[in-house]
C-alpha positions in Angstrom: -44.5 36.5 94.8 -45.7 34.2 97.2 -46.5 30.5 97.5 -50.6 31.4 97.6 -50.2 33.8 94.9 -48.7 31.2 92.5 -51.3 28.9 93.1 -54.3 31.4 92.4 -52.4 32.3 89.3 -52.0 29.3 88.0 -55.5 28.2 88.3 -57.4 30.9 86.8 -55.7 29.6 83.7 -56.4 26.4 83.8 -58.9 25.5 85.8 -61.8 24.4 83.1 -59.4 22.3 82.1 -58.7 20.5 85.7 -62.4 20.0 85.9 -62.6 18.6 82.6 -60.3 16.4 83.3 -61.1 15.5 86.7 -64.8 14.5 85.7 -63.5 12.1 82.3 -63.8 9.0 84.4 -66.8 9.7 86.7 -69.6 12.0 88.0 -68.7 14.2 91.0 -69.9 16.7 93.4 -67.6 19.6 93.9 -66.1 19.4 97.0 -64.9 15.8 95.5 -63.4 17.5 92.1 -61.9 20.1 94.5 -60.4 17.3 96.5 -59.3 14.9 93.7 -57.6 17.8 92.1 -55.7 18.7 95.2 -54.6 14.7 95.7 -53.4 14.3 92.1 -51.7 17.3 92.4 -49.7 16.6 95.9 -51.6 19.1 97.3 -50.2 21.9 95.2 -53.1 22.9 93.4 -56.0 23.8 95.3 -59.4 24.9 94.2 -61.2 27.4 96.5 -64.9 27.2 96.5 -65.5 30.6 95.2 -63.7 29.9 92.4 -64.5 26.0 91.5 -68.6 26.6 92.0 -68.9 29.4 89.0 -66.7 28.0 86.9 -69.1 24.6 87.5 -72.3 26.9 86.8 -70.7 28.7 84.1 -69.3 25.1 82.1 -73.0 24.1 82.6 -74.6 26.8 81.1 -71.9 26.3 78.1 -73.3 22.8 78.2 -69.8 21.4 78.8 -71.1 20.1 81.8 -74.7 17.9 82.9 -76.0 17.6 86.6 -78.0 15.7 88.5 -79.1 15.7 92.1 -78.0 12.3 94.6 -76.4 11.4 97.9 -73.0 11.9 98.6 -70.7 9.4 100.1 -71.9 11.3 103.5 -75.2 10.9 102.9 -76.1 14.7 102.0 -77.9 16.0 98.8 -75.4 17.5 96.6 -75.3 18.0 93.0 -72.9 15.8 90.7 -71.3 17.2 87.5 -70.8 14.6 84.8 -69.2 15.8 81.2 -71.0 16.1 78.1 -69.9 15.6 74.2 -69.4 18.6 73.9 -67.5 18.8 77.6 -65.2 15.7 76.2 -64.4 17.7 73.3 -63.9 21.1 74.9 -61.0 18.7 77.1 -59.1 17.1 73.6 -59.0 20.7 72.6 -57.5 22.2 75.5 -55.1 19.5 76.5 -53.7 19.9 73.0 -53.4 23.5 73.6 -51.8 23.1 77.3 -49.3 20.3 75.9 -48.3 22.9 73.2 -47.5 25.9 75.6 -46.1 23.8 78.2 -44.0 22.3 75.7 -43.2 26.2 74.6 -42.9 27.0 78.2 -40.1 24.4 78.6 -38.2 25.4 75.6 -37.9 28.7 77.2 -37.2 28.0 80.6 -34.4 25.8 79.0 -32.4 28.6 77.3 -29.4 30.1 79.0 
């Protein structure tokens, strides 16, 4: 399997959950959430925009995520994604679930 592959696997998973947790601390724009996940992650995990703009829609409509209209740090119009209640709890939920099977995961992987 290659290197691409395992990326695109590993983010239809999980990535609700990146953008959860990217936007805990702040509002953002996408191309910032795409680019603050890839940072964090040392540029392994990278969030294509057909991918990261649906699942941003879709959240919304869940009402896991609010927007709002403003300036970007380039002075364009973009739309920033902020989380809701419901958005913070949706991301205790699902890290508790992540930390669980990555825990399992491990446990595995460990056996000989």
């Amino acid at each position: 399997m290659s290197e691409a592959r395992d990326k695109a696997d590993l983010l239809q998973g999980t990535l609700d959950l990146l953008i959860l947790q990217t936007l805990r601390r702040e509002a953002m724009h996408g191309y910032a959430i795409a680019e603050r996940i890839l940072d964090i992650s040392d540029e392994v995990l990278q969030v294509e925009e057909g991918a990261l703009y649906p699942a941003l829609h879709r959240m919304e409509l869940r009402g896991l995520l609010a927007s709002e209209w403003g300036v970007s740090e380039n002075n364009r119009r973009a739309k920033y994604y902020r989380l809701t209640s419901a958005g913070r709890k949706q991301l205790a939920r699902q890290t508790e679930y992540w930390k669980k099977i990555a825990g399992a995961i491990g446990k595995v992987l460990a056996t000989t």
